[in-house]
N, C-alpha and C positions, 0 to 999 in steps of 0.2 A: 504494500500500500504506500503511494509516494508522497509524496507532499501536497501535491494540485490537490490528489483526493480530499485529503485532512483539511486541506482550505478551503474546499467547497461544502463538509459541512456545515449544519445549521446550528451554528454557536450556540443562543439562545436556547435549542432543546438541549445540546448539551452540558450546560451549565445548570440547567435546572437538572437533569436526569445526576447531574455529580454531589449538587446539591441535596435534593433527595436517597441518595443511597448516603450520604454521611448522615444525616437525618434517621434516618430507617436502622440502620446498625448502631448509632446510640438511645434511641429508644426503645429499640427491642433487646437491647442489654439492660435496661433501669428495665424493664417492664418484667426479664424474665427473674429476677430477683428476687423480689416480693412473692413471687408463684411458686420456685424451684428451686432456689436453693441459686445456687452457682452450677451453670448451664452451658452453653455452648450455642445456644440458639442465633445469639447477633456474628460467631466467628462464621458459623455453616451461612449465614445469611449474606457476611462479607464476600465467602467463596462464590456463593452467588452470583453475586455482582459481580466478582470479576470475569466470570467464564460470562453473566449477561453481556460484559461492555464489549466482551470477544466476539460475541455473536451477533450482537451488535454493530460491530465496524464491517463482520465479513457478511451480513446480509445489507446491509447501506452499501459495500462496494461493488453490489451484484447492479445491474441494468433494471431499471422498475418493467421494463417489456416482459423479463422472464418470469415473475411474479404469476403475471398474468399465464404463462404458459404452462406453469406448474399446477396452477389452481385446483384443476379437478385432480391430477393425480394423489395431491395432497389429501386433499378431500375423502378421498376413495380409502387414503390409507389410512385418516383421522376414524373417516368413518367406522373401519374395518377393527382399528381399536377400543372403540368406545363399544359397539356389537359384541365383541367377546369378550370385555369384562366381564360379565356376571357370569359367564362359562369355566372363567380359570377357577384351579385351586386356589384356597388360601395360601398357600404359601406364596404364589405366584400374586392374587390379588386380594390382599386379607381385609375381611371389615372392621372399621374402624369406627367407632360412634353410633353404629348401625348404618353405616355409609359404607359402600361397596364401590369407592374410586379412583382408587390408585394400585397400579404395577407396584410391583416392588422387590428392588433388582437390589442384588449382590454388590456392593463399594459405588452404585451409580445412585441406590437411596428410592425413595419411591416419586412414581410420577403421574401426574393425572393427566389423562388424555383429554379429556373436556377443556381444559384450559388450554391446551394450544389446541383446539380444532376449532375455535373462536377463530383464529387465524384461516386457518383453513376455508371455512364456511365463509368468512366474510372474503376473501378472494374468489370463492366459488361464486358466490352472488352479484357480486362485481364485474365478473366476465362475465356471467350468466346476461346481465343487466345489458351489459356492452355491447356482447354478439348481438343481442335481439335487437338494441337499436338500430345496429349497422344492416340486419337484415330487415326490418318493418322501416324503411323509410319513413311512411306515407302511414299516423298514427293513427288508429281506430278504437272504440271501443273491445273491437273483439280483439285487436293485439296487445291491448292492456291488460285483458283480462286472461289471457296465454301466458303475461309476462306472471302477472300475479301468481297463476297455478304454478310455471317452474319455482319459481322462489318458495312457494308454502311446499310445496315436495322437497326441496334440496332443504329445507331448513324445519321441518315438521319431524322427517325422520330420523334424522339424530338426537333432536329436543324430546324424544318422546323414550330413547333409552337412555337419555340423562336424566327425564324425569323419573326412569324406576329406581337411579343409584340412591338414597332418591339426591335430587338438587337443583332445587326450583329456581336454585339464586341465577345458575347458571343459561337454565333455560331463557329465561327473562330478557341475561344477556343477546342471548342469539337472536332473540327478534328483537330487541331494538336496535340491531346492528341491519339485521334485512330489512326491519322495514322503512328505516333511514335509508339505504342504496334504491328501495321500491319507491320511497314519494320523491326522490331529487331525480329518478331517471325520465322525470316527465311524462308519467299518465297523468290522465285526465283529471283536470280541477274539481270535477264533480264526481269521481272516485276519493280523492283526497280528504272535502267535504265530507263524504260517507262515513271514512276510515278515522276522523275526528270526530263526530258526530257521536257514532256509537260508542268508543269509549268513553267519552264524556259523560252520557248517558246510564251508561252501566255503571259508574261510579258515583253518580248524579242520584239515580236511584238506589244506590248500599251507602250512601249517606243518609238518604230519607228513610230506608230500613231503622239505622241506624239511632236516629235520632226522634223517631215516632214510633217505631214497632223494634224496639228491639230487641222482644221477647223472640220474634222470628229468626232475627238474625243467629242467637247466642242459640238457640233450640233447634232450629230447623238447618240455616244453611252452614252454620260452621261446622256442626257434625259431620258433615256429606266429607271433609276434607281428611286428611292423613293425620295418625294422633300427633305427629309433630309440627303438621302445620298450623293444626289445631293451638296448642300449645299456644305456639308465637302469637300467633293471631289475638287469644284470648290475653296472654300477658300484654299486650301492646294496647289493646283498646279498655283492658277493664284491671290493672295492675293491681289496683286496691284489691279486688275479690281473689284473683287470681297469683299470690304472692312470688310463688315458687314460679308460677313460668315468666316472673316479670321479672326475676333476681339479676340477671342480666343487667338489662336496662336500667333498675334502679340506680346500682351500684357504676354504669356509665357514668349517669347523670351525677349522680355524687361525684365520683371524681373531677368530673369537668367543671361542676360548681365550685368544687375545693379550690380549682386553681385562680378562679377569680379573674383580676387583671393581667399581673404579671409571673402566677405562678407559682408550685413550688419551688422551686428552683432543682435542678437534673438530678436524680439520683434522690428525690425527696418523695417517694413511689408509694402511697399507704393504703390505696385502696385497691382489695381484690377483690380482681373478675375476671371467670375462665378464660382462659385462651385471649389473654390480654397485649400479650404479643403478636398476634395476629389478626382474627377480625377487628379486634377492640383496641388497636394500636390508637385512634385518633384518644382516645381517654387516659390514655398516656400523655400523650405531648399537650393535652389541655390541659390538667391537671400540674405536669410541671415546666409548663411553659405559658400557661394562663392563657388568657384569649387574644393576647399578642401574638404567641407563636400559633395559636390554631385559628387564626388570620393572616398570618406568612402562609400557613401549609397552603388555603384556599386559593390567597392570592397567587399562590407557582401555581397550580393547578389553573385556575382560569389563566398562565400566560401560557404554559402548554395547551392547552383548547385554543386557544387565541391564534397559538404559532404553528397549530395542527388547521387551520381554517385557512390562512395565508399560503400555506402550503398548497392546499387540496383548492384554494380558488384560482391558483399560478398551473394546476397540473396540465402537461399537456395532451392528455386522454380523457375521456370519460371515467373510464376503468379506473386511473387515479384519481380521481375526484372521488369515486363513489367508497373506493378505498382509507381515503380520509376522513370522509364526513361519516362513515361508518364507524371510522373506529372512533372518532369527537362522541355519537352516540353511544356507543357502550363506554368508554370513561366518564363520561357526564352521568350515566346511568348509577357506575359503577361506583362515583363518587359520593354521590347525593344518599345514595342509598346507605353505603356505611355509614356517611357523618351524620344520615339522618336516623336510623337506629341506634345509636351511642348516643343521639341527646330524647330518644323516645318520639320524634318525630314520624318514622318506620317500623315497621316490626322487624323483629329481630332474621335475618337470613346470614349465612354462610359466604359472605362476599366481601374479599378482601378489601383494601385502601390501597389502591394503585400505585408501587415501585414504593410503600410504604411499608405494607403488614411482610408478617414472615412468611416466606411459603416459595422452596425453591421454582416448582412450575408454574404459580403466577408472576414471580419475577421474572424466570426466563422467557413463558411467551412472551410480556409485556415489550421487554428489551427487543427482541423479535419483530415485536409490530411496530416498535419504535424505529428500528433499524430498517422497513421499509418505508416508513414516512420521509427516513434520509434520502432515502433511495431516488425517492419519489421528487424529494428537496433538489437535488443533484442536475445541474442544467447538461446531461450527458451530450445531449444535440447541438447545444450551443458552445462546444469547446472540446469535441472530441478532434477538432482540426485547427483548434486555434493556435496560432505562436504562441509558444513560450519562452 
């Protein structure tokens, strides 16, 4: 890799991505503390990063064209792993929580398929999106609605055996990543209308459940759900009745309130809650960084959205565009949702804090997907023949 290359990266992401991994390894050192004793969780998560920032430079120095050419094979073979999970042995794929997710290899540690086939799918959707427009010139309802159907197949059946491991958080991900590449590839206004409408709607009326009948709600429709979505559900809307499945949450908000303006200060770590180095990292850094530093964290995050938008409105394909703004919706997604269950604003899910929480395969996709927004950053056409 020579120098042009390293110049033509996009400083800005990577200054914030160096930023956040020193971030991320000292708080999930104060965090595993308080939990475990003396751990090892922030060194494994340093190694992390560095095989991320590897993988990283060697997928940013690859051509954003080949992305696109890989896509479905990728796809095929994401897919192909996530299908036979629930077929391997335990030893080969052990459960864990009652979660049945992750491989788990010998000196390589375990790894979950679902989290890099975000990558996968949203590539897939992407070309998907692209070829059709190149072949429908001339846009009609009925090739909208062709487009629609490939995307809910390419993206229905994988979602539907990540919902048995089970992991709703994940699923979630995967369509607002499709259906972000489906409403910017230009169908119809009055499909988009539809597709805003009804959800609106649907949450429009489980608020009116909610707030007028909501003996139906707590008796009749949260039954029909999984006992552990159950759970979340019931600790998030009703935490007073329901102690024990709000324990979480509370104990977020505690810490986050503890830290006030400026904080405990590092290393001043006193409230526990499970898995506080991972999903519940942000109640970490509020706690002893107060709501100064978990206003830093937000504001890099809105400048990565910001510089992942800039990117993807400079691409010179479709296929990057839809690549970009796909991936802005699942971190947006992605974001909102843990900062908003750690202050009780969401129910509690399984969904990390991006290139924040512990967790070698959502660091490494992430750097991954990072690595082709460089890619993407990269003006290869305009300086593959320039003097230098």
């Amino acid at each position: 890799m020579g120098k042009t290359f390293l110049r033509r990266l996009d400083k800005p992401i990577l200054c914030i991505i160096i930023i956040f991994s020193i971030l991320s390894i000292l708080f999930i050192h104060s965090s595993e503390g308080i939990q475990y004793g003396v751990q090892n969780f922030a060194l494994k998560q340093g190694i992390s990063y560095l095989l991320g920032f590897v993988l990283l430079l060697v997928v940013a120095y690859l051509d954003a064209d080949r992305f696109e050419r890989i896509a479905w094979p990728f796809y095929l073979l994401g897919l192909a792993a996530i299908m036979l999970l629930p077929l391997m042995p335990s030893s080969i794929a052990p459960s864990i929580l009652g979660a049945k997710r992750w491989y788990s290899f010998p000196l390589l540690g375990s790894i979950q398929p679902s989290e890099f086939f975000k990558i996968a799918l949203l590539l897939a959707v992407s070309r998907l999106a692209y070829k059709h427009n190149l072949v429908y010139l001339d846009r009609t309802v009925w090739t909208d609605f062709l487009l629609i159907g490939k995307i809910l197949i390419v993206t229905i059946i994988p979602s539907l055996f990540v919902y048995q491991q089970p992991d709703t958080g994940m699923v979630v991900l995967y369509l607002a990543g499709s259906a972000t590449v489906l409403f910017i590839s230009g169908i119809n206004k009055k499909m988009l209308v539809a597709a805003v409408i009804l959800p609106a709607a649907a949450v429009t009326f489980l608020m009116y459940i909610y707030f007028q009948h909501s003996s139906i709600l707590f008796d009749q429709l949260i039954p029909m759900l999984k006992p552990h979505q159950q759970e979340r559900i019931l600790g998030w809307l009703a935490p007073e009745e329901y102690t024990d499945n709000a324990y979480q949450t509370k104990k977020a908000i505690l810490a986050v309130g503890s830290g006030e303006l400026k904080g405990n200060g590092i290393g001043n770590n006193k409230v526990y809650i499970p898995e506080k180095h991972t999903d519940f990292i942000f109640a970490t850094i509020a706690e002893e960084g107060g709501f100064i530093a978990a206003s830093v964290i937000i504001v890099l995050f809105f400048l990565l959205m910001s510089q992942m938008a800039i990117i993807g409105h400079r691409a010179e394909t479709s296929f990057e565009l839809y690549v970009c703004f796909g991936l802005m919706a699942m971190y947006c997604l992605q974001i909102f949702q843990n900062i908003g269950m750690t202050v009780g604003m969401m129910p509690v899910k399984g969904i990390s804090l991006p290139l924040l929480s512990y967790g070698g395969s959502s660091l490494l996709s992430n750097m991954i997907f990072l690595g082709i927004i460089l890619s993407i950053r990269k003006p290869y056409r305009k300086y593959m023949f320039e003097i230098k």
